[in-house]
C-alpha positions as CSV (number, residue, x, y, z in Angstrom):
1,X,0.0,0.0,0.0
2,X,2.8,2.6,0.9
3,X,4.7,1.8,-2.5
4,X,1.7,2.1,-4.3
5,X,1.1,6.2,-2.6
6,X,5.0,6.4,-3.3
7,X,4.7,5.6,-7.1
8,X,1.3,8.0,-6.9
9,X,3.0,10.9,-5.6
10,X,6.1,10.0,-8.1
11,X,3.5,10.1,-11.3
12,X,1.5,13.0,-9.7
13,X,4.8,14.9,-9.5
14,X,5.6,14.1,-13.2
15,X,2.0,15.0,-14.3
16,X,2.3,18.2,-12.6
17,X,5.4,19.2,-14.8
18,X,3.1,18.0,-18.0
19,X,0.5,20.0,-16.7
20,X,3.1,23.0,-16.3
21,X,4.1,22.7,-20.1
22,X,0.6,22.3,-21.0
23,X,-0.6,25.3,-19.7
24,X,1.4,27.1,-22.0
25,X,-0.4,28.8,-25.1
26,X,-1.1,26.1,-27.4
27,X,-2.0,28.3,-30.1
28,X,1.5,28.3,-31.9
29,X,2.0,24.3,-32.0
30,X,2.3,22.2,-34.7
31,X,2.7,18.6,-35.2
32,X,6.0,18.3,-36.6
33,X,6.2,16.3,-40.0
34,X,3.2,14.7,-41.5
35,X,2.4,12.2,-38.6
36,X,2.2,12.6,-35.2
37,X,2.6,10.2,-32.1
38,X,0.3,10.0,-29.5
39,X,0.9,9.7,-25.9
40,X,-1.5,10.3,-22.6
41,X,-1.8,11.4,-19.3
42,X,-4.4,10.6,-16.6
43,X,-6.6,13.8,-15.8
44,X,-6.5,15.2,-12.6
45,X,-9.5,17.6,-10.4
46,X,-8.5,20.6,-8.3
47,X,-7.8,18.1,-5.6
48,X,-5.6,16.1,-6.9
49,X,-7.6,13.1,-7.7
50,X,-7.9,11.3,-11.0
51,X,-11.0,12.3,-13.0
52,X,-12.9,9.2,-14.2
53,X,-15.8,8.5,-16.2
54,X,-19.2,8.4,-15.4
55,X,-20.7,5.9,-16.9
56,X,-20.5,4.4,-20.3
57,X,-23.0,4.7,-23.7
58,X,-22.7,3.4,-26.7
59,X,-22.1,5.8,-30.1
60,X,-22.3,4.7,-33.8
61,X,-21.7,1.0,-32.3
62,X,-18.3,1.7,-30.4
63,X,-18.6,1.9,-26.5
64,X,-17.8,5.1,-25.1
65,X,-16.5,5.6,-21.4
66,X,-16.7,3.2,-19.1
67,X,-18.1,3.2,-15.1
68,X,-15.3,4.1,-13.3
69,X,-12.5,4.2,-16.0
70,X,-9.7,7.0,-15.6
71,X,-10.4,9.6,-18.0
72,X,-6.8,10.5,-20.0
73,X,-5.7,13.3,-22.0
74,X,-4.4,12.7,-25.5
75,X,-1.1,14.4,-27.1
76,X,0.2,14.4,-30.7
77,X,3.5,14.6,-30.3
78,X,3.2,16.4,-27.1
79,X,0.9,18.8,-28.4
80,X,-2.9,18.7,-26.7
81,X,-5.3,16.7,-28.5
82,X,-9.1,16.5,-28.6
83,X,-10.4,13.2,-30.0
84,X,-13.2,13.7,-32.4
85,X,-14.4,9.8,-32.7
86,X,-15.5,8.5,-29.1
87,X,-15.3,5.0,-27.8
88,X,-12.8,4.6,-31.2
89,X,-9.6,2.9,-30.0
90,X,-6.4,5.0,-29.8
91,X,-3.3,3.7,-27.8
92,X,0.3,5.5,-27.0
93,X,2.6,5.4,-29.8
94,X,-0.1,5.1,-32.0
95,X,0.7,6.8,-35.3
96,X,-1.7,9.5,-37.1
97,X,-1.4,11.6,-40.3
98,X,-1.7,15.2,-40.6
99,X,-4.7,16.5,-42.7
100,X,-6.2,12.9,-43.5
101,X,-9.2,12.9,-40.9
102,X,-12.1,11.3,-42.6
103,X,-14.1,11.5,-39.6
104,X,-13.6,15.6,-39.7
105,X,-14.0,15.7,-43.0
106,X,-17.4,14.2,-42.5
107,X,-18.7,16.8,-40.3
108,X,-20.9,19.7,-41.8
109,X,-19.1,23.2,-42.1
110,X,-20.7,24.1,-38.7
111,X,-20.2,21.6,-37.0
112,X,-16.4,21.7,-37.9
113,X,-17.1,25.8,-36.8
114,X,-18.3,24.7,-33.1
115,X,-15.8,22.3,-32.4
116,X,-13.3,25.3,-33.3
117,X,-15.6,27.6,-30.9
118,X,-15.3,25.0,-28.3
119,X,-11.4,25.1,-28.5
120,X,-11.2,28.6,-28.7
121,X,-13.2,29.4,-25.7
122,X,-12.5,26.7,-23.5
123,X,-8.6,24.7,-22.9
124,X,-7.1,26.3,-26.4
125,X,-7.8,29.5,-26.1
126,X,-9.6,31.0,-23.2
127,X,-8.2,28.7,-20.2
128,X,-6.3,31.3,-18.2
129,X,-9.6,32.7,-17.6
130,X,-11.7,29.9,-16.9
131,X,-11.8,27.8,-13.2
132,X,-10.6,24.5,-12.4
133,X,-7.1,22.6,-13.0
134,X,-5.8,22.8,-16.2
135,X,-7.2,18.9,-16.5
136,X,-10.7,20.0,-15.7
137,X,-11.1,22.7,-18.4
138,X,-9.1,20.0,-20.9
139,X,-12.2,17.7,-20.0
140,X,-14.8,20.2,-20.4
141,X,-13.5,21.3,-23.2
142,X,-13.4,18.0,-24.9
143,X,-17.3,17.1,-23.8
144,X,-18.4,20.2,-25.6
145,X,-16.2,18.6,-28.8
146,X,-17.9,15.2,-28.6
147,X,-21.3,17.2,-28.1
148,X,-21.0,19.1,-31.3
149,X,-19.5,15.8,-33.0
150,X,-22.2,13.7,-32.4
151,X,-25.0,16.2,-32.5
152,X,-25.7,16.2,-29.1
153,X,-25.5,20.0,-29.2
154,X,-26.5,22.0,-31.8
155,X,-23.7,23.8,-34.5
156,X,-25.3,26.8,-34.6
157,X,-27.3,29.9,-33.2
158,X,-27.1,29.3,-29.1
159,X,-25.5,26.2,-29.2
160,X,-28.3,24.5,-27.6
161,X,-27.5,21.2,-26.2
162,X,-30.1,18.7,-27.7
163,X,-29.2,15.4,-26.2
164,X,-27.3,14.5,-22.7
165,X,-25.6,11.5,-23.8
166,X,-22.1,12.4,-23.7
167,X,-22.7,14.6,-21.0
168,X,-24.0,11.8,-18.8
169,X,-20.9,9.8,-19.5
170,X,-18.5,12.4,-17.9
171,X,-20.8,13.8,-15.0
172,X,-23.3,12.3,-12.9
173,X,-24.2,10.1,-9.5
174,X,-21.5,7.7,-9.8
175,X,-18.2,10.5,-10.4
176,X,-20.0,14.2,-10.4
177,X,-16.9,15.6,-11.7
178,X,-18.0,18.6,-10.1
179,X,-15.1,21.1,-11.6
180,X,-15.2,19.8,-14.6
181,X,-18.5,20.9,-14.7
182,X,-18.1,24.2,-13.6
183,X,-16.0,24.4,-16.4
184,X,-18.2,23.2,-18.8
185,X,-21.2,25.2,-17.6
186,X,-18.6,28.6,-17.9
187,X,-18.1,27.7,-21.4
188,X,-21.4,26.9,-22.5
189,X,-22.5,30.1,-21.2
190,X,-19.8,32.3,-23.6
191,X,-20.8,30.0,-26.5
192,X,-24.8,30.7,-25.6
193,X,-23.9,34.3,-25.0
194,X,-21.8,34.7,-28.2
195,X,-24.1,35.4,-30.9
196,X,-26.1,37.1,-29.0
197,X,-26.4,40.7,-30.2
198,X,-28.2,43.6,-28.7
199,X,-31.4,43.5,-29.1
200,X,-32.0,46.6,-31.2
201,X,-28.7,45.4,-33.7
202,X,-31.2,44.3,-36.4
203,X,-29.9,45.2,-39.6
204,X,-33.2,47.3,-40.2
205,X,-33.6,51.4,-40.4
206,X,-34.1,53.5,-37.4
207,X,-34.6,57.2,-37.8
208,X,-33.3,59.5,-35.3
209,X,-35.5,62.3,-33.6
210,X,-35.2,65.6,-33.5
211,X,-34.9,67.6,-30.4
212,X,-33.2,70.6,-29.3
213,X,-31.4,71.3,-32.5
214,X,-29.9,67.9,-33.1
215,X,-31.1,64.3,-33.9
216,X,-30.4,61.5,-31.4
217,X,-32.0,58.6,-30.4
218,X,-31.7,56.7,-27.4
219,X,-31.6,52.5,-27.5
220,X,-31.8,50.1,-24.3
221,X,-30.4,46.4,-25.4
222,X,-32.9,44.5,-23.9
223,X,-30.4,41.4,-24.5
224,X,-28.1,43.0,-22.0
225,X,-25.0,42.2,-23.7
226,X,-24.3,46.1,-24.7
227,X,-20.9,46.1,-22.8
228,X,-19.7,43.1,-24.9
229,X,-20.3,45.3,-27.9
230,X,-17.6,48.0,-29.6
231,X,-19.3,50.3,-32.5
232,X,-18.1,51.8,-35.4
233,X,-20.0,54.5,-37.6
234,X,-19.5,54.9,-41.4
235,X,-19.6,58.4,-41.6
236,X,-18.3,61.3,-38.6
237,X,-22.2,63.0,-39.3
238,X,-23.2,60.2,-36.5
239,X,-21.7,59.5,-33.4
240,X,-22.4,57.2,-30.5
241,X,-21.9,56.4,-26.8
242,X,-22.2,53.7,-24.5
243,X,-23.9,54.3,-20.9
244,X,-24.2,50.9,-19.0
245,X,-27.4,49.6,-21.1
246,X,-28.1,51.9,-23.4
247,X,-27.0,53.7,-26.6
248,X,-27.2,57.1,-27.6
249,X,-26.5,58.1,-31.1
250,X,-26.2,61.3,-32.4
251,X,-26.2,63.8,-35.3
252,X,-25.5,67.4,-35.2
253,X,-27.5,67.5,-38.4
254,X,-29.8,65.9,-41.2
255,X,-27.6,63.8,-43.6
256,X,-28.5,62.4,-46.8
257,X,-29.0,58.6,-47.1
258,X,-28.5,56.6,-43.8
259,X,-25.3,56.0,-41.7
260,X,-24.4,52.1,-40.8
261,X,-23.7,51.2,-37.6
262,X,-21.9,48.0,-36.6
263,X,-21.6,46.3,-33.9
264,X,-18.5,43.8,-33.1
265,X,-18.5,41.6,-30.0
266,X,-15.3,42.5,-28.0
267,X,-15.1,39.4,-25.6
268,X,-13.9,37.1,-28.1
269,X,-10.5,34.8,-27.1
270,X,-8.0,35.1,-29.5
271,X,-5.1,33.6,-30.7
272,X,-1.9,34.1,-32.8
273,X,-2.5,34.6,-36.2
274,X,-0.4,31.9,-37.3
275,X,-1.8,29.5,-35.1
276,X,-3.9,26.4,-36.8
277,X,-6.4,23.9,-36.2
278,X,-5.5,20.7,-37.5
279,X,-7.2,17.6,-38.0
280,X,-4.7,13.9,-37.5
281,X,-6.3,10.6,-39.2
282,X,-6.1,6.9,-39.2
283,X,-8.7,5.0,-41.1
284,X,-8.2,2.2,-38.3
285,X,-8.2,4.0,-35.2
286,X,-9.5,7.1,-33.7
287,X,-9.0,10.5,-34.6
288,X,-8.1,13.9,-33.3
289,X,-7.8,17.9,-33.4
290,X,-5.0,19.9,-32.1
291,X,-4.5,23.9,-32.0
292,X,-6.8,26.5,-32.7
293,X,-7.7,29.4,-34.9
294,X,-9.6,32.4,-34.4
295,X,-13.1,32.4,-35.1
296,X,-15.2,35.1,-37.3
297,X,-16.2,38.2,-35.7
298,X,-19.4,38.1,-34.3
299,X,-21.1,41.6,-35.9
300,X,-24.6,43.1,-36.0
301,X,-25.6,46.6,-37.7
302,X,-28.6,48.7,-37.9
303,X,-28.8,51.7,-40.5
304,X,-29.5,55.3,-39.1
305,X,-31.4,58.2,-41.0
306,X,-32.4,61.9,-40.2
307,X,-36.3,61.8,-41.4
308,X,-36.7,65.0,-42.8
309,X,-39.7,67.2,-43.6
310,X,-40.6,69.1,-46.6
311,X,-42.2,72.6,-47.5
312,X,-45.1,72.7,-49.9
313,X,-45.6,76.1,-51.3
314,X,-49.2,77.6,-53.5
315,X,-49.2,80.8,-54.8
316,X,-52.3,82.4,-56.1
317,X,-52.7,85.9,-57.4
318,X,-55.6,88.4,-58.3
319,X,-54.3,88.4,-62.0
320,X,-53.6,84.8,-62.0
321,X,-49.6,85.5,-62.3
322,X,-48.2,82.6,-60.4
323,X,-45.2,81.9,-62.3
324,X,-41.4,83.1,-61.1
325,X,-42.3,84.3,-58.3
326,X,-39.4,84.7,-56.2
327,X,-39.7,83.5,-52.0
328,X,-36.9,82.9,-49.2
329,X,-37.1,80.0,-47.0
330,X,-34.6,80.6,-43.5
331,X,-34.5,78.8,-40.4
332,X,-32.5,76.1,-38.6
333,X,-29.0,77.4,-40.3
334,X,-31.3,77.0,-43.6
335,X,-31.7,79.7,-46.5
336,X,-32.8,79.4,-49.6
337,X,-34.0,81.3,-52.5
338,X,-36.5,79.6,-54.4
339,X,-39.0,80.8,-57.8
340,X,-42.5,79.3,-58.4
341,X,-42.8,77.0,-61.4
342,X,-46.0,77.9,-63.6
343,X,-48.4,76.3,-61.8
344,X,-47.2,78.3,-59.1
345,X,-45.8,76.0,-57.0
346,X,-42.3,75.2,-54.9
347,X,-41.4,72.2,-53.2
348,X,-38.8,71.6,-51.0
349,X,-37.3,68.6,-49.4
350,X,-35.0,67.7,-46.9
351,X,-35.7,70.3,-44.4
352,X,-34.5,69.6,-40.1
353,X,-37.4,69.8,-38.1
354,X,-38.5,72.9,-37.0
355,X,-39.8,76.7,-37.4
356,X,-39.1,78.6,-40.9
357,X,-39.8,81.7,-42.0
358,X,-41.3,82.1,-45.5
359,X,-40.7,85.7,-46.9
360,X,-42.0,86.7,-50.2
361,X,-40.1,89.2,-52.5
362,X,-43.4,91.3,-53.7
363,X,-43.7,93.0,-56.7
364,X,-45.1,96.6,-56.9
365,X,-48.3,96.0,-58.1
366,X,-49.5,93.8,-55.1
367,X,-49.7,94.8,-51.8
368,X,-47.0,93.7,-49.8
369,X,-47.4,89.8,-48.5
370,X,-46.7,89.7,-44.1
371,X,-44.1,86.9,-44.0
372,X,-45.0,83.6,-42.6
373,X,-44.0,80.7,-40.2
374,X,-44.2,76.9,-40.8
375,X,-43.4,74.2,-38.6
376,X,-41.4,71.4,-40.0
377,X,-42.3,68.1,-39.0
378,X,-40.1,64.7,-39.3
379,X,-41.9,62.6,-42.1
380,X,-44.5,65.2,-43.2
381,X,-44.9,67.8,-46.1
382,X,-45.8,71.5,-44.4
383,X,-47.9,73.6,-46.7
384,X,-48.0,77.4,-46.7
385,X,-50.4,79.6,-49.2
386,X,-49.7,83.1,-50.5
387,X,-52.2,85.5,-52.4
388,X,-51.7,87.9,-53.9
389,X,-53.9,90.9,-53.8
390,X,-53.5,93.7,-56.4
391,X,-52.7,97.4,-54.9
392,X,-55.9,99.8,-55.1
393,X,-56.7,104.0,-54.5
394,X,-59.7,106.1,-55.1
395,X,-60.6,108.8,-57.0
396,X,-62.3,111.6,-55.8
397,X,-63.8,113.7,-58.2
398,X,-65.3,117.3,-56.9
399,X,-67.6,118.9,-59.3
400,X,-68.1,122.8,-58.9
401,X,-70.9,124.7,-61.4
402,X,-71.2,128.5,-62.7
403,X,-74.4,127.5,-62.3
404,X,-74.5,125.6,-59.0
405,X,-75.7,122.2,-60.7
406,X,-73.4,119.8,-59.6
407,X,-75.7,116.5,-59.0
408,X,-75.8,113.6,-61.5
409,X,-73.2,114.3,-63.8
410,X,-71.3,111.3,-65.0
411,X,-67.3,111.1,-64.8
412,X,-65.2,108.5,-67.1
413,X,-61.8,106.7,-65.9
414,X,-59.9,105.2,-68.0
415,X,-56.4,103.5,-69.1
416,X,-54.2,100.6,-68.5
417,X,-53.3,99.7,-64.6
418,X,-49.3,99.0,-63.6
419,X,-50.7,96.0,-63.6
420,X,-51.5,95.5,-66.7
421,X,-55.2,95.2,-66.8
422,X,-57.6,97.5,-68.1
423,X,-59.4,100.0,-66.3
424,X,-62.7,101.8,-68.0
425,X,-65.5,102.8,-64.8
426,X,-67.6,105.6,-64.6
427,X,-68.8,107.6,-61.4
428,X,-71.9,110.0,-61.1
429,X,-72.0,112.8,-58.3
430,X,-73.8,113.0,-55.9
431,X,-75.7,115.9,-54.2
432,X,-72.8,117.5,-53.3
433,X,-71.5,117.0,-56.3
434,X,-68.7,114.3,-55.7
435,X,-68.2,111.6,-57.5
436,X,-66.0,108.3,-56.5
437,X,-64.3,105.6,-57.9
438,X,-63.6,103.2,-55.1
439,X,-60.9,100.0,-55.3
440,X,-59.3,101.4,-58.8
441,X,-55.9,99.5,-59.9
442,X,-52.9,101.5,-58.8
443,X,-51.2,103.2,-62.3
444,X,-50.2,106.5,-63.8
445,X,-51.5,107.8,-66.9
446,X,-55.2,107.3,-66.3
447,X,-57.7,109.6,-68.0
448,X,-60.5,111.6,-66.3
449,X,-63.5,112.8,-68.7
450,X,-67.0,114.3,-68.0
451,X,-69.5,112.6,-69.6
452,X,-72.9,114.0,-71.6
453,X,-72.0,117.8,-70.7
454,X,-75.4,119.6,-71.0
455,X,-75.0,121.9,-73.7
456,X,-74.5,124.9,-72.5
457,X,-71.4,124.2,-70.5
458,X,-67.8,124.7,-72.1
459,X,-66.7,121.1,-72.6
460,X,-63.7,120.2,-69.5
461,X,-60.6,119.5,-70.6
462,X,-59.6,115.7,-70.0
463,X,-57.3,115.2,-67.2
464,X,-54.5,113.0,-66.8
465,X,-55.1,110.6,-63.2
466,X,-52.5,108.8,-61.1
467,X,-54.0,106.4,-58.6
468,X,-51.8,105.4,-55.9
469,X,-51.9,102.3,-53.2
470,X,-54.4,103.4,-50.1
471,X,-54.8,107.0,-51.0
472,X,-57.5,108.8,-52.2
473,X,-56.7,111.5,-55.2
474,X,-58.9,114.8,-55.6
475,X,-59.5,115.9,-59.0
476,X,-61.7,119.0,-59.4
477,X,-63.7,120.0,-62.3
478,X,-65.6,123.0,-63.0
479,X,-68.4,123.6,-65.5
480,X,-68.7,126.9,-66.7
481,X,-71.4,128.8,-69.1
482,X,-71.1,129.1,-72.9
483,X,-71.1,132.9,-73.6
484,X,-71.4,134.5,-76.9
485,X,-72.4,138.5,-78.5
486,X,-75.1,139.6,-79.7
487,X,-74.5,143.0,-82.1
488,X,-77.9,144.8,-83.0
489,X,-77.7,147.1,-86.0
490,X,-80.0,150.1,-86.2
491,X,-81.5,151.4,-89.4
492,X,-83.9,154.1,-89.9
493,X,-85.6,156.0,-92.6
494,X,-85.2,159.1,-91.1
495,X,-81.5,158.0,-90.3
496,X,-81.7,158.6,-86.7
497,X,-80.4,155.4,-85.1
498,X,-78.1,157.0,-81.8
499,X,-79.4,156.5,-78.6
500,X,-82.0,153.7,-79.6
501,X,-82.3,151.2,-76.4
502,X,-82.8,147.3,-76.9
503,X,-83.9,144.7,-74.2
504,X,-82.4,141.2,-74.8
505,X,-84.1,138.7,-72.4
């Protein structure tokens, strides 16, 4: 009994140097040559006692395991090995070729991927940061291996283990293998946890709101895996921060297009660039995996946009003169000068959210047009209307008589307006002998006449009328008497004709 504890602690001293060696990064080893030699070592817990199997199953015919059997680990020419065939037989000294594994070259593209994951996050490339001896997370690692093998877990997505069989052969009521599962459980969770993205990453469009003069837009990752997460933006327009849960993106401004924004997961182990995963073979006997490579990056992107609003302008006029029509548009660090097309319209897109001011450059025949202010709106069209109303006076006409008759006589205006359109109204006075034209176009070179004179008033000259916007002009016109002479000649037979009075009447 003593010499058996002696030759124990001799083998546990020797494993313990293995151990040492084997703990160092795997990730730049290579078989050397084309085949490679395999040798083992029993596994040890935390404790120092020899792991051993469970129980036993049996797997496409060949027994795997074995009720208290010592569990070993396998090296290829010292380098650790994973075997990919359980309950195959594979004995020290046994010889295996590089890169002639039918048995991984059976396995479906990701299966062959989640064997690589289950290196690269558990003994190969993630073991200084996971618990247990160096043994352990070799054995854990190597369950997860014949999991994904045999198709007791699945390749893809979570990883989600579909079957217990191999499990049940490493841990349960007859060895627990309690560290070893620890292990396993730390690895299953990065492998569940890895392609999880956060929740919002969903390679859809998300507009931004506007608010205080800039677009942002506030995201909580429901997933809860934010932190695991670094982001890149395709353009400097956008910018974003992390605050425990949640991202905030930003833009100082609208943009045209969208902005991508990508997501890579930050946590995952990685390894030498050089380093390989390589696959030994023997038709006869079982094969295995050694090394590592790194694994894709695990990405997720959404696409950011600035919904803008737009302006819809309709101009109407009193003459029906729509066309080039000049208006300015300013607000939000916007101006714009913009002409009406010839139904009278402008349209413009693009515009931030907010309040503009739409100004009118009025020509002189209309009255002048108060500016206006429109509220832009994310998504929507605004619309804004201008009329425009031609300019108008009066004419006041006074009417004075050398007779005093200054009631019902008619008065004549016409001519051509500044705005082009014809003016020809007639006013009659009234008691007092004034006579209006209310509301007449604005223009020079009008023409006052008096209509129907009676006929024995000297004809008025015509006068020339200006009419100017809101003001009443006074015109005055006077009638006056036709005179004429009447010369009387006196004849008589006696020729006396002096002093002869006449009565006219």
């Amino acid at each position: 009994m003593k010499l058996q504890k002696l030759f124990k602690k001799a083998t546990a001293g020797i494993l313990a140097v293995v151990m040492i060696l084997s703990a160092l990064p795997a990730t730049s080893f290579a078989a050397t040559g084309d085949v490679g030699t395999i040798s083992f070592t029993p596994c040890y817990d935390s404790d120092g006692n020899v792991i051993r199997y469970n129980s036993e199953t049996i797997i496409d015919g060949n027994t795997f395991g074995g009720t208290g059997s010592i569990r070993y680990r396998i090296y290829v020419d010292g380098e650790t090995a994973f075997c990919i065939q359980p309950g195959v037989s594979l004995s020290t000294g046994a010889a295996l070729t590089e890169s002639s594994s039918a048995a991984w070259d059976a396995l479906t593209e990701d299966q062959q991927k989640a064997v690589g994951l289950a290196l690269l996050y558990g003994y190969q490339g993630n073991r200084g940061n996971l618990s247990g001896s160096v043994d352990e997370i070799w054995l854990a690692t190597q369950t997860l291996v014949w999991e994904f093998v045999t198709g007791c877990r699945n390749a893809t997505g979570t990883y989600t283990q579909t079957s217990t069989q191999v499990y049940d052969v490493i841990c349960g009521s007859n060895y627990a293998n309690s560290g070893t599962v620890s292990v396993y459980e730390e690895i299953v969770a990065l492998l569940t946890a890895r392609n999880t993205t956060p929740s919002f990453m969903t390679g859809g469009t998300t507009a931004l709101e506007y608010e205080n003069g800039e677009y942002a837009l506030t995201l909580t990752d429901s997933n809860g895996v934010l932190d695991d997460y670094d982001f890149i933006v395709s353009s400097s327009s956008v910018s974003v921060s992390k605050s425990g849960n949640t991202l905030t993106i930003r833009a100082g401004e609208a943009f045209d297009g969208t902005v991508r924004i990508t997501a890579t997961r930050n946590d995952v182990p990685t390894v030498s660039s050089s380093a390989k995963l390589l696959a030994y073979g023997d038709d006869t006997l079982q094969d295995v995996v050694t090394g590592v490579e790194n694994a894709e990056s695990v990405t997720a992107y959404m696409d950011v946009e600035t919904p803008t609003g737009a302006l819809a302008l309709k101009k109407t006029s009193e003459d029906g003169e729509v066309a080039g029509i000049t208006f300015t548009i300013t607000g939000n660090s916007f101006s714009q000068t913009a002409t009406t097309d010839e139904n009278g319209t402008i349209s413009i897109d693009g515009l931030a959210p907010g309040t503009y001011t739409v100004t009118e450059q009025t020509s002189d025949r209309y009255e002048t047009q108060d500016s206006q202010t429109v509220t832009i709106v994310s998504g929507q069209t605004a619309t804004v209307t201008f009329n425009n109303t031609l300019k108008r006076g009066s004419l006041s006409v006074i009417k004075s008589s050398e007779d005093g008759l200054v009631e019902g006589v008619t008065f004549h205006l016409y001519g051509t307006s500044l705005s082009g359109i014809t003016v020809d109204e007639y006013a009659v006075t009234d008691a007092d002998g004034v006579a209006t034209f209310e509301d007449v176009l604005v223009g020079s070179g009008y023409t006052l006449e008096e209509t129907s004179t009676k006929e024995y008033y000297i004809v008025p000259d015509d006068q020339a009328v200006t009419i100017e916007w809101n003001v009443v002009t006074n015109k005055t016109v006077t009638n006056e008497l036709k005179r004429g002479g009447l010369s009387v000649i006196k004849s008589s037979e006696d020729g006396l004709v002096e002093g002869v009075t006449f009565h006219l009447y």
